[in-house]
C-alpha positions, 0 to 999 in steps of 0.5 A, a space after each residue: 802588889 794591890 789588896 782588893 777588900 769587898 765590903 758586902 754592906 750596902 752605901 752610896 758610893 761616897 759612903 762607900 769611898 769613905 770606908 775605904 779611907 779608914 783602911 787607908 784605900 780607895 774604890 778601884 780603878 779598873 785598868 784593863 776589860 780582863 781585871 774587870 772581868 776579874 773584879 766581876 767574878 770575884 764580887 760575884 762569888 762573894 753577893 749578887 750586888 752591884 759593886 761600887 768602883 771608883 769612876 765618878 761623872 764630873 758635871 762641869 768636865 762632862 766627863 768620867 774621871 777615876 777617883 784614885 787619879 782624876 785620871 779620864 775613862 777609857 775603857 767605857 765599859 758601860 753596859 748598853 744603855 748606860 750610862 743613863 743619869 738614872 736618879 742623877 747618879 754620878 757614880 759607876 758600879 760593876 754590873 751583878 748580872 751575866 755581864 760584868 759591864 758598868 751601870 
């Protein structure tokens, strides 16, 4: 069974990784395009944001890993264009707009 919590504040996804340390839990993992789309509309519904999720660029492993496991992505469910290292970000978050690919 997993708990999904959507905090509305606005932080740096490390900011953000360490509230969900204080309720014992970690940004997601996204498993599947069809629990994307699920996690999407259901950050939607709550603010018109982006959501942080738990994907991570690694500079020395060239790679997106996933915080919860260091698991590699597979998925790639980037948004076109992207990722694109935009102010040297490291971190991934669920598109707020039509789509819900990563930025």
């Amino acid at each position: 069974v997993s708990s999904y919590v959507f905090f509305e504040r606005r932080n740096m996804q490390d900011a953000a990784q360490k509230v969900c340390h204080l309720f014992r839990m970690n940004l997601t993992k996204v498993y599947s395009k069809k629990h994307n789309d699920w996690l999407h509309r259901s950050a939607v519904n709550l603010h018109d944001s982006p959501w942080w999720i738990g994907l991570e660029y690694k500079d020395e492993e060239s790679v997106h890993k996933w915080i919860t496991d260091k698991s590699i992505d597979n998925l790639n469910l980037f948004n076109r264009n992207q990722p694109n290292n935009l102010r040297n970000k490291d971190c991934v978050s669920i598109n707020n707009f039509k789509n819900a690919d990563w930025k």
